[in-house]
C-alpha positions as CSV (number, residue, x, y, z in Angstrom):
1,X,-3.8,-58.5,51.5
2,X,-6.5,-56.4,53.0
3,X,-4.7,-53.6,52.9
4,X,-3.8,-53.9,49.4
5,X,-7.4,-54.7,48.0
6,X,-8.2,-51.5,49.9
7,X,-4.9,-49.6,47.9
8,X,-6.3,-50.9,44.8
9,X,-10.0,-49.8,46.0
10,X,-9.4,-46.2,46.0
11,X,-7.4,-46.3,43.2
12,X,-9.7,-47.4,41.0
13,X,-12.7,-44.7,42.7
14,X,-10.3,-42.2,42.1
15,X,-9.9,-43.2,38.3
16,X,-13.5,-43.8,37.3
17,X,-14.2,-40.4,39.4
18,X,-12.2,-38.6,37.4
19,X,-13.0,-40.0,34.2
20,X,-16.3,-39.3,34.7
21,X,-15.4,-35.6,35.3
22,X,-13.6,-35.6,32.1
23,X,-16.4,-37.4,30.1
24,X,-18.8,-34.5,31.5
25,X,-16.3,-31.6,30.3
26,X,-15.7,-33.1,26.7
27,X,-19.4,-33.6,26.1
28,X,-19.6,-29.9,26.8
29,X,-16.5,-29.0,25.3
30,X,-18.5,-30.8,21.8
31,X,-21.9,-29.0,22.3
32,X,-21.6,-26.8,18.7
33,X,-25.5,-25.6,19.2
34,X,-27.2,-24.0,22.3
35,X,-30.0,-24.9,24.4
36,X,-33.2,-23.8,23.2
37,X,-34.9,-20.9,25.8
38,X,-37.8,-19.4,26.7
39,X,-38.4,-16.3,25.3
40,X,-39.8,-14.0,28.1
41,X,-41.0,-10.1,28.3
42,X,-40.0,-8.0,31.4
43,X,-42.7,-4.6,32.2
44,X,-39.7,-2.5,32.6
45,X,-39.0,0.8,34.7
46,X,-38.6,3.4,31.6
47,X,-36.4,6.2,33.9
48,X,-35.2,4.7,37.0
49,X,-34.1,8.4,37.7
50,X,-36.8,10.9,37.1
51,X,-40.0,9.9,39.2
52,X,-41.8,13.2,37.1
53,X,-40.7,12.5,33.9
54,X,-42.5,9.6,33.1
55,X,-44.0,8.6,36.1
56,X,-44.8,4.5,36.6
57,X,-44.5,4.3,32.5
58,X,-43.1,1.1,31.5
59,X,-41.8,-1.0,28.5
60,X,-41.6,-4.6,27.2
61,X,-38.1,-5.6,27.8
62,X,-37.2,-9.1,26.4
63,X,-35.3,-11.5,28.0
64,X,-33.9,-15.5,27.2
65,X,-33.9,-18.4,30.2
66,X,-32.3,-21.5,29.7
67,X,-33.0,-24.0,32.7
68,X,-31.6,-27.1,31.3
69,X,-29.0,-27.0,33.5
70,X,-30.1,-26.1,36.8
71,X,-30.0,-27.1,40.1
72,X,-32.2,-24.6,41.7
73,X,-30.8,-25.4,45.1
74,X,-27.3,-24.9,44.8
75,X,-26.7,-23.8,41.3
76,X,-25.3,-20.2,40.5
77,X,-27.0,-17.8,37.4
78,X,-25.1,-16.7,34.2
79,X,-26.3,-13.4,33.3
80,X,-25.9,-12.5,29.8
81,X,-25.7,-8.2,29.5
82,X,-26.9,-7.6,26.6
83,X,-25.3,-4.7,23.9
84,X,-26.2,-3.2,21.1
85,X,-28.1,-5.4,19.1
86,X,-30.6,-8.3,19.4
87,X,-30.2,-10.5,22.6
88,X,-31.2,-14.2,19.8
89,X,-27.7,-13.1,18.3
90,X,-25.6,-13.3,21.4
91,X,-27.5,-16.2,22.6
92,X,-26.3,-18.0,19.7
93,X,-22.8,-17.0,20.0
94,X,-21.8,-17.1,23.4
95,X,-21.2,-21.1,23.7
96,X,-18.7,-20.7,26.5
97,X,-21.6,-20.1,29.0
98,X,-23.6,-23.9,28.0
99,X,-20.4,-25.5,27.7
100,X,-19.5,-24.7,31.6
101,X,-23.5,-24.0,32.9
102,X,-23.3,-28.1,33.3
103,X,-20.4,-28.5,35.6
104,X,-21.6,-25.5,37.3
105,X,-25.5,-26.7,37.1
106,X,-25.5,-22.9,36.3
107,X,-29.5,-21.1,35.3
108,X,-28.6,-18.8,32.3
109,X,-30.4,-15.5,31.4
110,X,-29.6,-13.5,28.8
111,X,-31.6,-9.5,28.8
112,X,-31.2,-7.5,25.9
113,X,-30.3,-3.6,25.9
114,X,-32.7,-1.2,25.8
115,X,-33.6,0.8,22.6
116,X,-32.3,-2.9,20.6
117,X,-34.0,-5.8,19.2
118,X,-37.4,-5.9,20.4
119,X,-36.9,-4.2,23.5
120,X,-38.0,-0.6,21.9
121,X,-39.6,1.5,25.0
122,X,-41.9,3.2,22.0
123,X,-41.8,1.4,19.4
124,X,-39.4,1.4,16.2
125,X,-39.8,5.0,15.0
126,X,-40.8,7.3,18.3
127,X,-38.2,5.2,20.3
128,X,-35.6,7.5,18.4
129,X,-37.3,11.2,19.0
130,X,-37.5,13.4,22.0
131,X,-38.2,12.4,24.7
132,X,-37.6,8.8,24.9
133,X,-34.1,8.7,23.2
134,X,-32.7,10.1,25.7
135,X,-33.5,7.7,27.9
136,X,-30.7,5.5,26.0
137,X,-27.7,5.6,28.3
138,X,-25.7,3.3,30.1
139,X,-26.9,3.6,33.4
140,X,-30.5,3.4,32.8
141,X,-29.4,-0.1,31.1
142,X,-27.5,-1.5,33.6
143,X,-30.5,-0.3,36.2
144,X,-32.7,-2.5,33.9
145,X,-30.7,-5.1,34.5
146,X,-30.3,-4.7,38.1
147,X,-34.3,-4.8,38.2
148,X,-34.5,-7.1,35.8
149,X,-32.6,-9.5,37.8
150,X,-34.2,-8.5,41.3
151,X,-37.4,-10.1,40.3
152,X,-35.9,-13.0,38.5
153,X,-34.7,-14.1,41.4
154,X,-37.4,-13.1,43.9
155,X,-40.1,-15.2,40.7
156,X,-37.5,-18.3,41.3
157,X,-36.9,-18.2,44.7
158,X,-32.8,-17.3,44.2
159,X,-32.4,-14.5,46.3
160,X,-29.1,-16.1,47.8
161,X,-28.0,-17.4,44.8
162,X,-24.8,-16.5,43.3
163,X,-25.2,-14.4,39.8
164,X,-22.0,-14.1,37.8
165,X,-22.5,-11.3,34.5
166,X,-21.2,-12.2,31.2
167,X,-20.6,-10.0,27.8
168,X,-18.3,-9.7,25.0
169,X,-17.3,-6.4,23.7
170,X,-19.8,-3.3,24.8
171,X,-21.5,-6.2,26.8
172,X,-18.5,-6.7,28.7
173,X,-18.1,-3.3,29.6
174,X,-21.6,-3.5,31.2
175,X,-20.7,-6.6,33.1
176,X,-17.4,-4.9,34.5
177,X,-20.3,-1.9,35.3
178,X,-22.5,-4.5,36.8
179,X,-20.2,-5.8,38.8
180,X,-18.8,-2.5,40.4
181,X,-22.1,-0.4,40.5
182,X,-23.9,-3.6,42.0
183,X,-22.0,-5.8,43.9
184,X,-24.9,-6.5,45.8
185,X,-26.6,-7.9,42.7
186,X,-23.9,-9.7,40.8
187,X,-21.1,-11.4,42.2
188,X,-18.8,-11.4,39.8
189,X,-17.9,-10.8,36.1
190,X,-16.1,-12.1,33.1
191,X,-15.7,-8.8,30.5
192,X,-14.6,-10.3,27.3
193,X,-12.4,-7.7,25.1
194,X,-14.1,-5.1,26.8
195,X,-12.4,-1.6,26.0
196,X,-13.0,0.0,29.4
197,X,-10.0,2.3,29.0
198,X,-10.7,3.5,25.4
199,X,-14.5,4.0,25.9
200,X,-14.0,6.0,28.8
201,X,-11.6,7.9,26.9
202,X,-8.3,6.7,28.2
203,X,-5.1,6.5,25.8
204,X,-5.0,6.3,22.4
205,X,-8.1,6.2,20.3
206,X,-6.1,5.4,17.3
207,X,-5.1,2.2,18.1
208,X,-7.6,0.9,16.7
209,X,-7.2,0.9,12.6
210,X,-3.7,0.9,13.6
211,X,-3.9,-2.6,14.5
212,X,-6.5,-3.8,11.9
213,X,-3.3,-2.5,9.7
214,X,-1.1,-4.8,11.8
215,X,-3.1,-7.9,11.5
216,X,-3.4,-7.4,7.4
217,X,0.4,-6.4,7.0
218,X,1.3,-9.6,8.9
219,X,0.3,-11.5,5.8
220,X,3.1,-11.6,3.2
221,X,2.4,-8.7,0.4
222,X,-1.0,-8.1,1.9
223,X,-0.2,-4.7,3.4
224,X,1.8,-2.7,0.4
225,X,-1.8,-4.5,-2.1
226,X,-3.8,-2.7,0.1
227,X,-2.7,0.5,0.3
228,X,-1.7,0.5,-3.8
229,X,-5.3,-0.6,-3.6
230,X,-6.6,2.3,-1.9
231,X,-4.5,4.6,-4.1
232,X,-6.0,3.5,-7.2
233,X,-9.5,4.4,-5.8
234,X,-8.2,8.2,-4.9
235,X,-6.7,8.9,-8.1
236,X,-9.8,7.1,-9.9
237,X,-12.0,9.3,-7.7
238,X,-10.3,12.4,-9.0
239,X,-10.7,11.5,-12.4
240,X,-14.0,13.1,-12.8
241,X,-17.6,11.1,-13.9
242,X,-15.3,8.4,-15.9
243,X,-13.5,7.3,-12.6
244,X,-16.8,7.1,-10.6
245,X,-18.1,5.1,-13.1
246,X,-15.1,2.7,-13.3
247,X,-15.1,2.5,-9.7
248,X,-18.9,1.7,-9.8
249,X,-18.3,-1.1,-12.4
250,X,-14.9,-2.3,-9.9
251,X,-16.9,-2.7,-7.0
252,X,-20.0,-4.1,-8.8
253,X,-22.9,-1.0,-7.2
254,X,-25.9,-1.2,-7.9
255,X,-26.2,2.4,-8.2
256,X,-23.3,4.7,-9.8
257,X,-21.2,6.3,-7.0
258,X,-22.9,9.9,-6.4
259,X,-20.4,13.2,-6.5
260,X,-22.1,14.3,-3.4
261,X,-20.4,11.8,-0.6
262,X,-21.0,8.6,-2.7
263,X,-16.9,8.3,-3.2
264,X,-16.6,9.1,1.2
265,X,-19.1,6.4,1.5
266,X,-17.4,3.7,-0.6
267,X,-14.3,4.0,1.3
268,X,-16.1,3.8,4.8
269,X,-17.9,0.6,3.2
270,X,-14.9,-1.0,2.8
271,X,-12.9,0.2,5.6
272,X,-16.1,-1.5,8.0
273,X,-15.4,-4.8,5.9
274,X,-12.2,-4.6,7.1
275,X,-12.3,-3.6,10.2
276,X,-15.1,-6.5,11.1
277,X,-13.3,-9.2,9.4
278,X,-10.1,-8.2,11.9
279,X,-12.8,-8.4,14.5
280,X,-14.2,-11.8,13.4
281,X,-10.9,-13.4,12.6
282,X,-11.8,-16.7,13.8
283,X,-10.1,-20.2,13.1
284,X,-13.2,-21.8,11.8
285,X,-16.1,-20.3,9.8
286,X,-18.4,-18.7,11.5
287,X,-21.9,-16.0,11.2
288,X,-21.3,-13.7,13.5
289,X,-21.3,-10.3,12.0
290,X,-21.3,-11.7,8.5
291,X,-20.9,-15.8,7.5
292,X,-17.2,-15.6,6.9
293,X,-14.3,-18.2,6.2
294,X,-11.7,-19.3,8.8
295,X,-9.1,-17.2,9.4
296,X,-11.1,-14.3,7.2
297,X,-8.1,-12.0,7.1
298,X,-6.0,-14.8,5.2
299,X,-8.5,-15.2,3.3
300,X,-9.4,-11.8,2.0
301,X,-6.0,-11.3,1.6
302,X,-5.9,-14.1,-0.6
303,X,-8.0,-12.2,-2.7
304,X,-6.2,-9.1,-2.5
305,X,-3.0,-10.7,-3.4
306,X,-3.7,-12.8,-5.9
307,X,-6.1,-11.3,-8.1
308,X,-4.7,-10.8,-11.8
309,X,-6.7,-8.2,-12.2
310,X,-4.5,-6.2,-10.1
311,X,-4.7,-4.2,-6.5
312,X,-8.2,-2.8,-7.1
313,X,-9.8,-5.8,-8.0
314,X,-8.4,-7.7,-5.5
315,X,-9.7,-5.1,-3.0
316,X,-13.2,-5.2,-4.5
317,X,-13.3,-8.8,-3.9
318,X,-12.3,-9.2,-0.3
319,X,-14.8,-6.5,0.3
320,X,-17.3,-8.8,-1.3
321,X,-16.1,-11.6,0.9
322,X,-17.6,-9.5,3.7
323,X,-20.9,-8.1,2.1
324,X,-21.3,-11.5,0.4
325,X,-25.4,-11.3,-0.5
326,X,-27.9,-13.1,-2.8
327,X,-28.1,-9.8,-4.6
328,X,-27.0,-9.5,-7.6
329,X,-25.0,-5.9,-6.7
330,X,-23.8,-3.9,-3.6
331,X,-25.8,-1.0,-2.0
332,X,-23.5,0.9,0.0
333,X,-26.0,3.0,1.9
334,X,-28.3,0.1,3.3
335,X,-25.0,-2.4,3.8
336,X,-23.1,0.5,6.1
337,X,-24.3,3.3,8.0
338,X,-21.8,6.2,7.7
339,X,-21.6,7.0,12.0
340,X,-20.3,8.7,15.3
341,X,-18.3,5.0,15.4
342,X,-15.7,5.1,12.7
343,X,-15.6,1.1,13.4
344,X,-19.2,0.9,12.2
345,X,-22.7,1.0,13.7
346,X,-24.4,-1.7,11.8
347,X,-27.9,-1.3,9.9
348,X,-31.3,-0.4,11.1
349,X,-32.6,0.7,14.3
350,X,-29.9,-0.9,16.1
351,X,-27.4,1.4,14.4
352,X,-29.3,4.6,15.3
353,X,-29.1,3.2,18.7
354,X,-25.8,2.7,18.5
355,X,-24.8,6.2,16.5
356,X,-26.6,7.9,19.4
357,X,-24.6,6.2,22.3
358,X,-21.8,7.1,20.5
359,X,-22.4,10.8,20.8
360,X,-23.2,10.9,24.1
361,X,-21.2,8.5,26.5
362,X,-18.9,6.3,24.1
363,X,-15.5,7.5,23.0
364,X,-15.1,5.5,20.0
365,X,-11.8,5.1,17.2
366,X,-10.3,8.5,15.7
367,X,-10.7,7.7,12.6
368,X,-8.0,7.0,9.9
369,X,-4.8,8.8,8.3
370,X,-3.2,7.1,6.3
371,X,0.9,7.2,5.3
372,X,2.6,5.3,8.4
373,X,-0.5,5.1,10.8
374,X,-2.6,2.9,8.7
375,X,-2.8,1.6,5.3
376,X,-6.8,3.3,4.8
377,X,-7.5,6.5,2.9
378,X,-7.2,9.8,5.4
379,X,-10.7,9.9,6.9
380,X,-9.7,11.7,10.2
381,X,-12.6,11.6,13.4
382,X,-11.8,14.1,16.0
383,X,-13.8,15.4,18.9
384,X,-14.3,18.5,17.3
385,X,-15.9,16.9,13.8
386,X,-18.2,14.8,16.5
387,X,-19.2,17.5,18.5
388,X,-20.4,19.1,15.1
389,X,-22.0,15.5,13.7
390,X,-23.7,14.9,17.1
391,X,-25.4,18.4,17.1
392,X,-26.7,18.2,13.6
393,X,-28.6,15.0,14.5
394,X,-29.1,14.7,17.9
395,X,-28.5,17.8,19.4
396,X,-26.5,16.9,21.9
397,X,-22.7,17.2,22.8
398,X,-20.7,14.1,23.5
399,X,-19.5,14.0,27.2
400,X,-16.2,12.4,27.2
401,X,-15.0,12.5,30.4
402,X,-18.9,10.4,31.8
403,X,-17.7,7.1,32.2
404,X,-14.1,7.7,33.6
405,X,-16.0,9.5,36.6
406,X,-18.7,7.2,37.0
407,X,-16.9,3.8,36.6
408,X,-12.9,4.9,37.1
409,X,-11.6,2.8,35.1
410,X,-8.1,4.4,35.8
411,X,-8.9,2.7,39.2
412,X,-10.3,-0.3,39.7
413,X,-8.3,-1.5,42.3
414,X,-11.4,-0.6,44.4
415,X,-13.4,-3.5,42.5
416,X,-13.2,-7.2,43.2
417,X,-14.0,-10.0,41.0
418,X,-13.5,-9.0,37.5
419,X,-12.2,-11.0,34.5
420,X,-11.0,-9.2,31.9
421,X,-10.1,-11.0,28.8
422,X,-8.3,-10.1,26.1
423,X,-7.5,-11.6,22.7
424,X,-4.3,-10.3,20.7
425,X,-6.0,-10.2,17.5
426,X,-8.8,-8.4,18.4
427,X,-7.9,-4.7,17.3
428,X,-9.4,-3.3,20.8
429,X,-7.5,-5.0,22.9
430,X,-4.9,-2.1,23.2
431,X,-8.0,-0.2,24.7
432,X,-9.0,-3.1,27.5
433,X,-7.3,-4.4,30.9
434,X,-3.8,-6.1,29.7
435,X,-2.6,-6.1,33.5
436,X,-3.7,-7.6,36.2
437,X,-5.2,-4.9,38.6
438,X,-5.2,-7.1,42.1
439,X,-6.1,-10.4,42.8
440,X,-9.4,-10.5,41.7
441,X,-9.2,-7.8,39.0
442,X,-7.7,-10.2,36.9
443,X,-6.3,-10.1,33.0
444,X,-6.9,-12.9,31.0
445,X,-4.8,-13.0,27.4
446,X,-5.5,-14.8,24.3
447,X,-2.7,-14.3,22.3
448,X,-4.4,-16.2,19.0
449,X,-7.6,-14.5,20.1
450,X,-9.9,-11.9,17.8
451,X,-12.6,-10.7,19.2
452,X,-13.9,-12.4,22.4
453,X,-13.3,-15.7,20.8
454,X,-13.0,-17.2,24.0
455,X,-16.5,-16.2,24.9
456,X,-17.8,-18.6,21.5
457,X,-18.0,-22.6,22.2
458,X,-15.0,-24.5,22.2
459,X,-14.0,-26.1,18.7
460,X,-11.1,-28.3,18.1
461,X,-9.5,-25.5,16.2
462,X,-9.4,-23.4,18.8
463,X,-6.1,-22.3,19.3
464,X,-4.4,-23.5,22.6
465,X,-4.0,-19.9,24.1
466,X,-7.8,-19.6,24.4
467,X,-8.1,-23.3,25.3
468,X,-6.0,-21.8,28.8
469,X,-8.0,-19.0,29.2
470,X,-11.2,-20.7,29.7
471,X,-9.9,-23.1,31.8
472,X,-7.9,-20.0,33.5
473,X,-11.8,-18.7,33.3
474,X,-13.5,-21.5,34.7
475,X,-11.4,-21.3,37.5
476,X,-11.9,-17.4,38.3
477,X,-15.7,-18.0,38.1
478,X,-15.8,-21.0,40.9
479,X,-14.2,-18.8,43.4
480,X,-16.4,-15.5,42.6
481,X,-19.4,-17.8,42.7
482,X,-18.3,-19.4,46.2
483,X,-18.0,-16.1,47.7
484,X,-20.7,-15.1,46.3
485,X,-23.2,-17.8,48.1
486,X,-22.8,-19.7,51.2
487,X,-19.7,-21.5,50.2
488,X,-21.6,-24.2,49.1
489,X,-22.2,-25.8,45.5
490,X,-23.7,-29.2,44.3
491,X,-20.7,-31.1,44.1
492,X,-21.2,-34.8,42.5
493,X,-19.9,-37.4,45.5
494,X,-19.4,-40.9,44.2
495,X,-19.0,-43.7,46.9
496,X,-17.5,-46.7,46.4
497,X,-17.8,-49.8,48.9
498,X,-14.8,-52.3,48.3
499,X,-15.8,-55.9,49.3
500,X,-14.5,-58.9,49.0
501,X,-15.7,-59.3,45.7
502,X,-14.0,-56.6,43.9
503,X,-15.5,-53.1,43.5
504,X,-19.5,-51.6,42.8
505,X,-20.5,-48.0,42.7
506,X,-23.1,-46.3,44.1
507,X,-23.4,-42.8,42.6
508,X,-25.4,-39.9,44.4
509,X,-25.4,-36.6,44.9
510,X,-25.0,-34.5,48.3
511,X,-24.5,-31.1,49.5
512,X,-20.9,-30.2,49.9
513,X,-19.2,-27.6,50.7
514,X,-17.1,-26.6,48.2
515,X,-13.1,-26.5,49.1
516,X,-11.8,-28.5,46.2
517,X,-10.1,-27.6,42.7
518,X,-12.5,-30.2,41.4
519,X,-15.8,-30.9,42.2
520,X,-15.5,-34.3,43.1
521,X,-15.0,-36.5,46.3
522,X,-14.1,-40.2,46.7
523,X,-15.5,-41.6,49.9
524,X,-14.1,-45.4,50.5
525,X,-15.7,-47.4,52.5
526,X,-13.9,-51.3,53.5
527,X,-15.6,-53.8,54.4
């Protein structure tokens, strides 16, 4: 009888253990808003690579810190690497990190990019002149980051502490950076669809509107309305000051389309509508980029189907569905910013930012052709019409061939501890990591995935592919952040003394070292 009161003992620790794991993950897996944060201002090395230059002059770089979470003895640090726009957006749209920071007891910094948001090294308008624009590139960001995160740690006393980088998109391609340029900084990474190949100027750079076609065609009739679409608007266009004016009236402008690049513009204005809303195409509604419908491709092509005004109409209202706005018309030049980034560069200064990175280290889409390519209007981009764009307003010449020599992408086999993560909806995926590299170079794929869904907080419509590659994820990150400290992690221990009596728990916490899939011991103790 003893023996079986002990049986039934560690059964039931072993049950209530793991249900209170469980409990832990779903409350997480629920958590739709993040943490609030501390909003906090770094003084900031301007060139960490010319001690003439500027000498000791600094700037105000902004940075977020959650601490909710933390355990500042055994916890690890999610570090957010920031891209090309303001660090409050990303914050709010990278839920994955507070879902797991719990289990994980995980401090989380986000740092935004230099020359974005607030963090302007001289301010919005002489930020973007000679000299200091040319302090924009992408190692003088990830060195701010490396610094940034040197005295983080040295403030907090978290010198040992493990530090695993997270970004989506451009941000992930920093993280990958991080991770290989300093390994003695960040332990490990998780790139979400992070275009390493096709940045660096590896493959295809067509791929891109290629597959935004693919994702559009894939609804029933939505392709061939689309491109009959897109013919209407050329032979409109060549119809003189009558067809502008139609077209003005179609796609409801506020001002009627100039002869002088107004009719180039509106076809780049809706070509970024589509192109973001194949980004974006999440299963639930969501802000990011624009507030958009689930499954915003279905839905635009909804309209694009099913208008009875015809092809054109139906065009004119999906692009609305994008550049939805309480105004009462659409103004094509401050809604899109014609760019070196055929795939758009958004508005305002963090588009200029953006346009300039573009002609200097980023090797961005090639444009569009048309006929069996894609379904857009022929509006090529080669190298040789960006070397000639680049000059005119920078006055500099793009250097392709940069970040394949610096960060070998074509090899990273000599890295270690790199997730790269993929969705199959996303149109840059064909430019990212589909293959696993070693065993800790890994590929993570999302085959209902846009664009780094799996970085956003879990939903329950989430798909079940990404659903696996978070958990696939979670798993990745608890080895890099074990070989990253000292092999040991707050794990929670819950002891149970059987008596006589039947069974009470005594919950605590201890440092243990961590050797377990989950984090979680049952200690029985018979009496």
């Amino acid at each position: 009888m003893a023996f079986q009161r002990l049986l039934v003992c560690a059964f039931l620790a072993c049950l209530l253990a793991i249900t209170a794991y469980s409990r832990d993950r779903l409350a997480a897996s629920r958590r739709t808003d993040p943490p609030p944060y501390k909003e906090l201002y770094f003084d900031q090395v301007l060139d960490h690579f010319n001690y003439n230059a500027f000498d000791v002059q600094t700037f105000k770089q902004r940075y977020l810190i959650c601490s909710k979470f933390w355990n500042p003895n055994t916890g690890p640090i999610f570090f957010y690497t920031g891209n090309e726009g303001p660090i409050t957006s990303f914050y709010a749209n990278t839920g994955f990190m507070f879902d797991i920071a719990p289990q994980f007891e995980a401090l989380i910094v986000f740092a935004e990019h230099r020359f974005y948001g607030k963090s302007l090294p001289a301010g919005p308008s002489k930020s973007f002149q000679n000299p200091y624009i040319g302090l924009l590139t992408v190692e003088q960001a990830l060195a701010d980051y490396a610094v940034l995160m040197d005295a983080v740690t040295a403030q907090l006393n978290a010198t040992n502490t493990p530090i695993i980088a997270f970004g989506g998109s451009y941000g992930g391609i920093l993280s990958s950076y991080m991770r290989q340029k300093y390994p003695n900084i960040i332990d490990g990474a998780l790139a979400a669809s992070a275009p390493v190949f096709g940045i660096a100027d590896i493959g295809d750079n067509r791929t891109f509107f290629e597959d935004v076609t693919k994702y559009f065609s894939a609804v029933p009739g939505c392709g061939d309305r689309v491109r009959e679409a897109f013919t209407a608007m050329d032979t409109l266009s060549g119809q003189g000051p009558d067809g502008y004016r139609n077209l003005s009236i179609t796609f409801n402008l506020c001002d009627p389309l100039n002869p002088n690049g107004g009719y180039k513009q509106l076809v780049g204005w809706v070509r970024n509508a589509f192109a973001s809303m194949a980004m974006v195409n999440y299963p639930y509604p969501a802000q990011f980029l624009a507030p958009l419908p689930a499954w915003p491709v279905n839905a635009s092509c909804q309209y694009i189907t099913g208008n009875p005004k015809g092809a054109l109409a139906g065009l004119a209202q999906a692009a609305n569905l994008f550049y939805s706005t309480s105004e009462k018309c659409h103004d094509i030049w401050a809604e899109f910013d014609d760019c070196a980034d055929p795939t758009g560069c958004g508005t305002g200064t963090d588009a200029t930012a953006w346009d300039y990175q573009a002609c200097t280290q980023m090797t961005l889409s090639g444009g569009t052709y048309g006929g069996q390519e894609d379904f857009f209007p022929y509006l090529p981009w080669t190298k040789d019409l960006r070397a000639a764009y680049c000059q005119k307003h920078y006055a500099v010449v793009p250097r392709d061939s940069a970040l394949r020599i610096e960060y070998g992408a074509q090899r990273l086999s000599a890295a270690s501890n790199i997730i790269f993560s993929n969705g199959l909806l996303d149109p840059w995926h064909r430019g990212g990591v589909l293959q696993n590299v070693s065993e800790t170079v890994v590929a993570v794929l999302v085959a209902e995935g846009a664009h780094h869904l799996d970085l956003r907080a879990a939903d329950s419509r989430d798909p079940p592919s990404v659903i696996a590659a978070r958990q696939q994820e979670v798993e990745l990150i608890k080895r890099f952040v074990k070989d990253g400290g000292s092999g040991a992690m707050r794990c929670r221990i819950v002891i149970f003394y059987c008596d006589q009596t039947g069974v009470s728990l005594v919950q605590t916490t201890l440092l243990f070292f961590y050797q377990m899939k989950f984090c979680i011991s049952c200690f029985f103790v018979y009496f």
